[in-house]
Backbone as JSON, one array per atom type, in Angstrom:
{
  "sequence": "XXXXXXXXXXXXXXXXXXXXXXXXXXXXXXXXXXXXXXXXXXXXXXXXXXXXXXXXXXXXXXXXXXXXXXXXXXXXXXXXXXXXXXXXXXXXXXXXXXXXXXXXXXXXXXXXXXXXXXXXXXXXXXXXXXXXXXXXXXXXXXXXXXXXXXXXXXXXXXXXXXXXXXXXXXXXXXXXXXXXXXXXXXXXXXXXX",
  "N": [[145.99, 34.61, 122.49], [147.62, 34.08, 124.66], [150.39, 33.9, 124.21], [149.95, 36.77, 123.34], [149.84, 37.99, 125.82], [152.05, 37.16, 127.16], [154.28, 38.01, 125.94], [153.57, 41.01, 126.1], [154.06, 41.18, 128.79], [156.95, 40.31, 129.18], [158.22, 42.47, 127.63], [157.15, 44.56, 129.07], [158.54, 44.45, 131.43], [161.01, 44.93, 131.07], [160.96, 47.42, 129.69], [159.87, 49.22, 131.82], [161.75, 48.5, 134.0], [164.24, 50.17, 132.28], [162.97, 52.87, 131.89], [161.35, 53.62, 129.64], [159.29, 54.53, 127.45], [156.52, 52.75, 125.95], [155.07, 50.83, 123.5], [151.86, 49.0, 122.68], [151.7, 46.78, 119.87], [149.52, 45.46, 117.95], [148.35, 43.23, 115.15], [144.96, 42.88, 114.25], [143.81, 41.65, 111.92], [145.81, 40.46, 109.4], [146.06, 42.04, 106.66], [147.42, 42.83, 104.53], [149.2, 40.79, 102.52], [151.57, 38.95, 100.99], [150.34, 36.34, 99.52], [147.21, 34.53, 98.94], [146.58, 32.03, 100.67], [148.03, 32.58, 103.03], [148.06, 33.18, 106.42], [146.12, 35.47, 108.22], [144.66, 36.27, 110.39], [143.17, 35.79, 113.71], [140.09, 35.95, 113.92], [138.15, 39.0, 113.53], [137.12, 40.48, 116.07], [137.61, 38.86, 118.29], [140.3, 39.31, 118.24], [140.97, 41.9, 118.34], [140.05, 41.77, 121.49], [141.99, 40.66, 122.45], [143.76, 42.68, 122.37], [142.52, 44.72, 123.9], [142.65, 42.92, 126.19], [145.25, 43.11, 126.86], [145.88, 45.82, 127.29], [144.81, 46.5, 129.62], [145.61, 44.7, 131.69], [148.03, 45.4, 131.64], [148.24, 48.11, 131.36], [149.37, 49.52, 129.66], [149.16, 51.71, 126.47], [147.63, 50.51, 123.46], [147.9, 49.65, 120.07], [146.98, 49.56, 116.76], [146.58, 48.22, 112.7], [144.59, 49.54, 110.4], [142.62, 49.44, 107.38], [140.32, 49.88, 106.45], [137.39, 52.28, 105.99], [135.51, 51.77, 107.61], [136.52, 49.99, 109.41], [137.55, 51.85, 111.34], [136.25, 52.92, 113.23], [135.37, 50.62, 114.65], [137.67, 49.5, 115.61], [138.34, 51.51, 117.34], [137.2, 51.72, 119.59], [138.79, 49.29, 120.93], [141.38, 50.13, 121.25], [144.29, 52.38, 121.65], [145.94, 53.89, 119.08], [145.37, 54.36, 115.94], [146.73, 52.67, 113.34], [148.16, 53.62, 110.27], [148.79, 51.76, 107.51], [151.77, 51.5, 105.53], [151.2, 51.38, 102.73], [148.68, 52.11, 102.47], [148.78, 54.78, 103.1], [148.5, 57.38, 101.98], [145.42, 57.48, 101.7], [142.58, 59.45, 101.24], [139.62, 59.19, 102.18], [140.41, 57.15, 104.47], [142.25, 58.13, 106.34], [140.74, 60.07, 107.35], [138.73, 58.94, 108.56], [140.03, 57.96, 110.23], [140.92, 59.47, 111.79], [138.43, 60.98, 112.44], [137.97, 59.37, 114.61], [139.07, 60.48, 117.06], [141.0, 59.05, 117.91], [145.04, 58.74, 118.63], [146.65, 58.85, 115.44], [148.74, 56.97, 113.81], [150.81, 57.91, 111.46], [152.81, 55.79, 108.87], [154.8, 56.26, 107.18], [154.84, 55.89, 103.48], [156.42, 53.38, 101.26], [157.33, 54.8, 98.83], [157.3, 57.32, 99.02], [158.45, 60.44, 99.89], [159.8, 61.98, 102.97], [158.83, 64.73, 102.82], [157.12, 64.64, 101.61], [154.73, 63.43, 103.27], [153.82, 65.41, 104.89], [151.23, 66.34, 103.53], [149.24, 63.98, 103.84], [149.64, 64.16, 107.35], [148.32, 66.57, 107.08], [145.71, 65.83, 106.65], [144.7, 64.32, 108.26], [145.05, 66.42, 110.8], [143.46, 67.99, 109.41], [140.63, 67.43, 109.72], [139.84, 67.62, 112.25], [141.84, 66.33, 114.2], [144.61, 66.54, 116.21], [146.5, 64.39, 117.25], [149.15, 63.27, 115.78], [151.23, 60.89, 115.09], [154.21, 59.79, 112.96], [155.32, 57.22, 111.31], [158.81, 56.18, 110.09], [159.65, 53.78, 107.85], [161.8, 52.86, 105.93], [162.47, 53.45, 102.74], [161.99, 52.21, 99.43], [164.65, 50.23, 97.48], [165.39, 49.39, 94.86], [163.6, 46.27, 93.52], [163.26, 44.42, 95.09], [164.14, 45.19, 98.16], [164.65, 47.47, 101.1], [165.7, 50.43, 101.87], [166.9, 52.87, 105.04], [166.8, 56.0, 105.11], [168.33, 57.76, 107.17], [168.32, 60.79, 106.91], [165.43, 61.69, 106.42], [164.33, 61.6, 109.29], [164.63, 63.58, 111.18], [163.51, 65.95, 108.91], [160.93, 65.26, 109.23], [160.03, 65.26, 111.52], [160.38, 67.71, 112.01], [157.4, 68.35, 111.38], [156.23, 68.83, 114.01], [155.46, 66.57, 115.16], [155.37, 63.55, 116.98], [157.85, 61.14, 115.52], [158.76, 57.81, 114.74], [160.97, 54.95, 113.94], [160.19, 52.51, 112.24], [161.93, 49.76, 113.02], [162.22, 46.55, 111.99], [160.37, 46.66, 110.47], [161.55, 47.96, 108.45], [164.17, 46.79, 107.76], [162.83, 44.81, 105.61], [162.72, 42.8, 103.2], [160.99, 42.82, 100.29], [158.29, 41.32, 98.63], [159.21, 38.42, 97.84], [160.61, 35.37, 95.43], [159.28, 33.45, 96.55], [156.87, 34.3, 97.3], [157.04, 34.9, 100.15], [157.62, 37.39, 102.59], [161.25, 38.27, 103.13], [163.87, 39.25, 105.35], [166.4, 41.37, 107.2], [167.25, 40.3, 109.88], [169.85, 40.43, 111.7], [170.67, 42.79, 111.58], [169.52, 44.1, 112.72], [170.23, 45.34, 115.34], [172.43, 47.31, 114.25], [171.24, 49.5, 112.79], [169.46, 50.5, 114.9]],
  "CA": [[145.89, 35.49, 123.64], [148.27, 33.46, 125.76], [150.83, 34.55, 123.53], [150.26, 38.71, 123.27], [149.68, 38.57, 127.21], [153.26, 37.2, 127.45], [155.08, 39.23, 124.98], [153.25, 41.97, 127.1], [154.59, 41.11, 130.27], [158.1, 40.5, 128.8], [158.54, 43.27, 127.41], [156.76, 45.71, 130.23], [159.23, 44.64, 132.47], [161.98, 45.22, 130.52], [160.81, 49.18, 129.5], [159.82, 49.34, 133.2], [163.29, 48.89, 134.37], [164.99, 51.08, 131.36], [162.56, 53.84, 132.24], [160.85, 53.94, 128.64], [158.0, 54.82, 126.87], [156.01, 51.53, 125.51], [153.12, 50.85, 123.04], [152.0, 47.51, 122.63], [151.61, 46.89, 118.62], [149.33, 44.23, 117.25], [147.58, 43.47, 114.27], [144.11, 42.16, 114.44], [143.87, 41.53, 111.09], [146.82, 40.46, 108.7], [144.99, 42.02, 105.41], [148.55, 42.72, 103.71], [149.98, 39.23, 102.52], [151.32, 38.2, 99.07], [149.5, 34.87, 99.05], [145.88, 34.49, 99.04], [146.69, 31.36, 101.64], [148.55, 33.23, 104.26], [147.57, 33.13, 107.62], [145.52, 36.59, 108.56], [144.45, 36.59, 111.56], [141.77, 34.6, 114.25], [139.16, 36.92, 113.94], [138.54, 40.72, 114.15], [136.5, 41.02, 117.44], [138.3, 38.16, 119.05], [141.63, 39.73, 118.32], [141.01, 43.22, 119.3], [139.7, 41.95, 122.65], [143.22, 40.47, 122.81], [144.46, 43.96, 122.8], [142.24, 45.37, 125.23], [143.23, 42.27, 127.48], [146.63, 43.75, 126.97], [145.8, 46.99, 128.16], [143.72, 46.42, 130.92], [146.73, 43.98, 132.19], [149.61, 46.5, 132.09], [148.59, 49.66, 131.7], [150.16, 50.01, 128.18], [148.56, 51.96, 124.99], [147.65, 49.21, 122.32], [148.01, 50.5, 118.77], [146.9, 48.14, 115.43], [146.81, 48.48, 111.53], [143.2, 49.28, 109.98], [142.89, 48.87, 106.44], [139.06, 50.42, 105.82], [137.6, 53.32, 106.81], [134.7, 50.9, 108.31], [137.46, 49.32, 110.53], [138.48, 53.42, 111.95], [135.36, 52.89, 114.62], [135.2, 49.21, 114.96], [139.16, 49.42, 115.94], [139.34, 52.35, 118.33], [136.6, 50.97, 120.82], [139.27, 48.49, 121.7], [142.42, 50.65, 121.16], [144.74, 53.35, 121.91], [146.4, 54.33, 118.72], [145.28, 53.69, 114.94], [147.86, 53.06, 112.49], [147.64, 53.39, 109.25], [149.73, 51.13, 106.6], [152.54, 52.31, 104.56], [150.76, 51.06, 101.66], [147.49, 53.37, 102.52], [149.1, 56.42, 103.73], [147.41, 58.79, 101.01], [144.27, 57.21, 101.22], [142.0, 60.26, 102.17], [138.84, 58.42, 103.31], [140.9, 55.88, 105.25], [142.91, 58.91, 107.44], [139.44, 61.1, 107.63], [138.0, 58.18, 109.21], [140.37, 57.32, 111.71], [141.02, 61.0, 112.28], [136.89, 61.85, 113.64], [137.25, 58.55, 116.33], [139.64, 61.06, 118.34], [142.01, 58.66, 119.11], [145.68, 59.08, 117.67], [146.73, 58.01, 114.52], [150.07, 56.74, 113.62], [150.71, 56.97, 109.74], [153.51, 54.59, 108.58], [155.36, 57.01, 105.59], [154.53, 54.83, 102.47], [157.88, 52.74, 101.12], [156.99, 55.04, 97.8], [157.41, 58.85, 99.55], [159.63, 61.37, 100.43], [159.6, 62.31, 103.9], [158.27, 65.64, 102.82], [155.29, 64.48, 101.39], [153.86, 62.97, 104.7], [152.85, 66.81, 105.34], [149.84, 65.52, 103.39], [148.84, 63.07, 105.05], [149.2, 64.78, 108.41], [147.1, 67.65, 106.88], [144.11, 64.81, 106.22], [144.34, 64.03, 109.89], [144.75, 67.54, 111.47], [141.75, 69.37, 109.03], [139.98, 66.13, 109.88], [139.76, 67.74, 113.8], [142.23, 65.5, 115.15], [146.21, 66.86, 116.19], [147.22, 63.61, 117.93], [149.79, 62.38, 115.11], [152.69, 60.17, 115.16], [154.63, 59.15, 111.91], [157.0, 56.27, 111.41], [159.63, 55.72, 108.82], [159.68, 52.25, 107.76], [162.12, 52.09, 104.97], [162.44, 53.72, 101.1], [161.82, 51.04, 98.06], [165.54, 50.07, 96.92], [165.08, 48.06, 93.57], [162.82, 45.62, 93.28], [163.31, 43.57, 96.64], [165.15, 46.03, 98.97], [164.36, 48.8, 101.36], [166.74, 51.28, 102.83], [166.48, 53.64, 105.67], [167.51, 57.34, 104.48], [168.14, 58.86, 108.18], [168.12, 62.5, 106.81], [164.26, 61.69, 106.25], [163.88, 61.21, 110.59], [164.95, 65.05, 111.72], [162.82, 66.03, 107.95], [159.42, 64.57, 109.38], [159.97, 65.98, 113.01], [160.27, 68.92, 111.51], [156.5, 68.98, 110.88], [156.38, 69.08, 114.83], [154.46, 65.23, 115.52], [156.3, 62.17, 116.99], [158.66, 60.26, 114.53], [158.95, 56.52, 115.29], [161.45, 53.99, 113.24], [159.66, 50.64, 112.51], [163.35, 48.97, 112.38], [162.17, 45.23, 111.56], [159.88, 46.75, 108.7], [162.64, 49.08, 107.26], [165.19, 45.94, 107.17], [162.17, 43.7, 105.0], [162.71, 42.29, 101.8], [159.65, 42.39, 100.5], [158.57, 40.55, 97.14], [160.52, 37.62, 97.67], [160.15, 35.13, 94.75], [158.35, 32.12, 97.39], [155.64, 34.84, 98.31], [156.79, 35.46, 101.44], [158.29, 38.88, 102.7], [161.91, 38.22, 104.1], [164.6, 40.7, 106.04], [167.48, 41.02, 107.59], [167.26, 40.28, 111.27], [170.9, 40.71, 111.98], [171.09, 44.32, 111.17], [168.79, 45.23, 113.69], [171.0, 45.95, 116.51], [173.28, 48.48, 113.97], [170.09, 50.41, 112.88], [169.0, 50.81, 115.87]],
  "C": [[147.06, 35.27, 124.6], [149.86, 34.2, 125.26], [151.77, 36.49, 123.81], [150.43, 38.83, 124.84], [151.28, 38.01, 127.65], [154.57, 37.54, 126.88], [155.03, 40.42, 125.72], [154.14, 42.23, 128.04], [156.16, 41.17, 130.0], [158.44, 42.17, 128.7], [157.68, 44.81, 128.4], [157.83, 45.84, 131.01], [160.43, 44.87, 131.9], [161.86, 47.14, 130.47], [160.28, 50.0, 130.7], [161.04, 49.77, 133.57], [163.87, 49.98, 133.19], [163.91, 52.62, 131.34], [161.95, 54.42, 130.49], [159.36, 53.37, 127.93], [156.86, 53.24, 125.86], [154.61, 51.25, 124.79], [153.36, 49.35, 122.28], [151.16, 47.12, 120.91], [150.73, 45.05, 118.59], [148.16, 43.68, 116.73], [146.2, 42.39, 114.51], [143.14, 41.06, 113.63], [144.97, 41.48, 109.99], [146.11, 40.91, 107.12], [146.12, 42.47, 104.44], [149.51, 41.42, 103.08], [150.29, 39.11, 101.04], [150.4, 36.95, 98.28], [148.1, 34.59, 99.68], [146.0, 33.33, 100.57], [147.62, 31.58, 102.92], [147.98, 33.56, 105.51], [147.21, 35.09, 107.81], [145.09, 37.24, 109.73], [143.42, 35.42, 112.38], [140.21, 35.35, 114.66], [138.8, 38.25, 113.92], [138.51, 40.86, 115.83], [137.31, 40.26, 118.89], [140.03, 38.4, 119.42], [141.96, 41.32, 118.58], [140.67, 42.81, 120.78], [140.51, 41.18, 123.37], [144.17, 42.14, 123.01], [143.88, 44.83, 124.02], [142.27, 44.35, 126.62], [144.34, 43.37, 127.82], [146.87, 45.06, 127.95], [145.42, 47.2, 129.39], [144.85, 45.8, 131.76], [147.24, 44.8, 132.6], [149.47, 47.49, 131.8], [149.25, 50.36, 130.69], [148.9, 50.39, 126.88], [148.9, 50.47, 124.22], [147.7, 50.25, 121.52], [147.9, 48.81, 117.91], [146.52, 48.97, 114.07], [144.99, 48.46, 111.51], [143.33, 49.62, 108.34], [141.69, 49.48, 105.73], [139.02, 51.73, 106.93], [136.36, 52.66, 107.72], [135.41, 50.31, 109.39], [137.51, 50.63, 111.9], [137.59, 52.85, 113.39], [135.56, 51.85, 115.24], [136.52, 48.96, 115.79], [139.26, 50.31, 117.47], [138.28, 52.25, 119.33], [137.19, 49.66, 121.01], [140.87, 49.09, 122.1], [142.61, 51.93, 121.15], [144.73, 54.55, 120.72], [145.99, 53.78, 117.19], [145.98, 53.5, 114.11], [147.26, 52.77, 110.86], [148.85, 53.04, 107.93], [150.46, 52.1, 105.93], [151.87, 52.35, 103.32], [149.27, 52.19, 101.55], [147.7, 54.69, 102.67], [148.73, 57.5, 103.37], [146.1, 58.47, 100.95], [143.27, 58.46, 102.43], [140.75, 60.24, 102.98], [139.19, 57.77, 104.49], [141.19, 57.12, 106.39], [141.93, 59.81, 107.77], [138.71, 60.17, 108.67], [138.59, 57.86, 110.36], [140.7, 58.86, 112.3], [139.67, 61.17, 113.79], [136.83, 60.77, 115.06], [138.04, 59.47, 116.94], [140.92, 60.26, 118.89], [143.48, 59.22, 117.66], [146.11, 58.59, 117.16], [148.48, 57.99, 114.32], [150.13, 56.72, 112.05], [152.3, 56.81, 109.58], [153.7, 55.37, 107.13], [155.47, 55.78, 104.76], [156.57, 54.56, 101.81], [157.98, 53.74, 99.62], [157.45, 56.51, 97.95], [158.55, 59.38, 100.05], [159.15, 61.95, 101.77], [158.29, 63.26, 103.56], [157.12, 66.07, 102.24], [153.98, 63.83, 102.77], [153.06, 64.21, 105.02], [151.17, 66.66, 104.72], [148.39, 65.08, 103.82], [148.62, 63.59, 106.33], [148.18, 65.98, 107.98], [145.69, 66.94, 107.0], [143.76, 64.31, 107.48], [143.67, 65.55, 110.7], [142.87, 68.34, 111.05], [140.79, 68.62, 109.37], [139.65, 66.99, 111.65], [140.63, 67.14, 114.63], [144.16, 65.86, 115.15], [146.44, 65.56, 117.14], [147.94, 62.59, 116.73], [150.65, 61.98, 115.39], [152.57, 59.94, 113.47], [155.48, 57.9, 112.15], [157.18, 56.14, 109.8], [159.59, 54.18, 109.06], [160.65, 51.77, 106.19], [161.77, 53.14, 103.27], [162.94, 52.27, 100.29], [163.56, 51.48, 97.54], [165.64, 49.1, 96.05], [163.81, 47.66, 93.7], [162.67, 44.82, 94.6], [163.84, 44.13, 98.06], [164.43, 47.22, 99.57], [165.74, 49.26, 101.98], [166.58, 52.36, 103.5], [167.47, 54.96, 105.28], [167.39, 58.31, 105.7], [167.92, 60.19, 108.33], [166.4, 62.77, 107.03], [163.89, 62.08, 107.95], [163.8, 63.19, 110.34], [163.68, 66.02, 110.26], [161.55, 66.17, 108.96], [159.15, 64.98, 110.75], [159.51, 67.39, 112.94], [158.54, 69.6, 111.67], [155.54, 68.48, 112.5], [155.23, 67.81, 115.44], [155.92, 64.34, 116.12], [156.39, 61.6, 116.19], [159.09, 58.84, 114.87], [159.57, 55.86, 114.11], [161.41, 53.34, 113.56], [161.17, 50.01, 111.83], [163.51, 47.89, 111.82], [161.56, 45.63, 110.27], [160.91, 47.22, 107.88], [163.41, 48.22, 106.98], [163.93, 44.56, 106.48], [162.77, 43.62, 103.81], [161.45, 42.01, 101.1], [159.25, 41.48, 98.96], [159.23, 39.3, 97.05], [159.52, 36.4, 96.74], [159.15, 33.71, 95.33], [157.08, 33.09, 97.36], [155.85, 35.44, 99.8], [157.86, 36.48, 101.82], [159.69, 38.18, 103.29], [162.83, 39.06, 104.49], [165.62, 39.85, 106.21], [167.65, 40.76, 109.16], [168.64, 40.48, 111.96], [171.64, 41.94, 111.88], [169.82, 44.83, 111.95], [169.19, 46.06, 114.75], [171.6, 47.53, 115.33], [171.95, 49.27, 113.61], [169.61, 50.79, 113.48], [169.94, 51.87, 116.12]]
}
């Protein structure tokens, strides 16, 4: 808690002064990991009610990853924004479910898709009752260990008239790596940006 509430504050006052838009990301559940012994999280209930500290604090949308469609409810009575993994992004229970709570969903274009399949996906939200989408690019699968960001995809995915967000630390991952554990490039974040 001690933690998210000063990441928070950091970074409020920073997008304070620069006069920009801010959503405070963070997972409550790590349920993506290569290794069965990978740290996951410190609870559900205890770690969403780290996000609605967050909010309640500063005044910032929370947004977190859900993973079931049992999570969709359980999630958005503590939060703003639901997101939904790159790895799930076609799953049509999963985006039906977070669709009917009302709040809005973020889907995370799978490392597997072409921009212009996301239309999809946003269809499984919208017919679902719910127009509050965002997308983010996070990266196209290059080989076996590699992603690469294919900017033509951004202006593409706008196109289908939702907010477009580039997750820049996911899009520079390495993922697969032969230890188990995901690694990137952290030094190529500034030029991507």
């Amino acid at each position: 808690e001690d933690m998210a509430m000063r990441i928070a504050e950091r970074v409020v006052s920073i997008t304070d002064k620069l006069k920009i838009p801010f959503v405070f990301k963070g997972s409550y559940r790590k349920a993506n990991r290569s290794r069965l012994d990978s740290f996951t999280g410190i609870g559900d209930e205890k770690a969403l009610k780290v996000l609605k500290k967050v909010n309640e604090a500063f005044g910032v949308p929370t947004v977190t990853d859900i993973h079931s469609c049992e999570e969709a409810a359980m999630a958005a009575e503590y939060v703003d924004v639901l997101q939904i993994p790159a790895f799930l992004c076609r799953q049509t229970d999963l985006l039906a479910a977070a669709a009917k709570t009302g709040k809005t969903v973020n889907i995370k274009k799978g490392q597997f898709l072409s921009p212009s399949a996301m239309q999809f996906a946003i269809n499984k939200i919208t017919e679902s009752g719910n127009n509050n989408v965002m997308l983010t690019e996070r990266g196209t699968t290059f080989g076996y260990q590699d992603l690469i960001v294919d900017f033509r995809g951004i202006p593409e995915m706008q196109g289908f008239g939702f907010p477009v967000i580039l997750d820049i630390t996911h899009s520079l991952q390495q993922p697969n790596q032969t230890n188990g554990v995901t690694g990137g490039m952290p030094h190529l974040i500034e030029t991507i940006a």
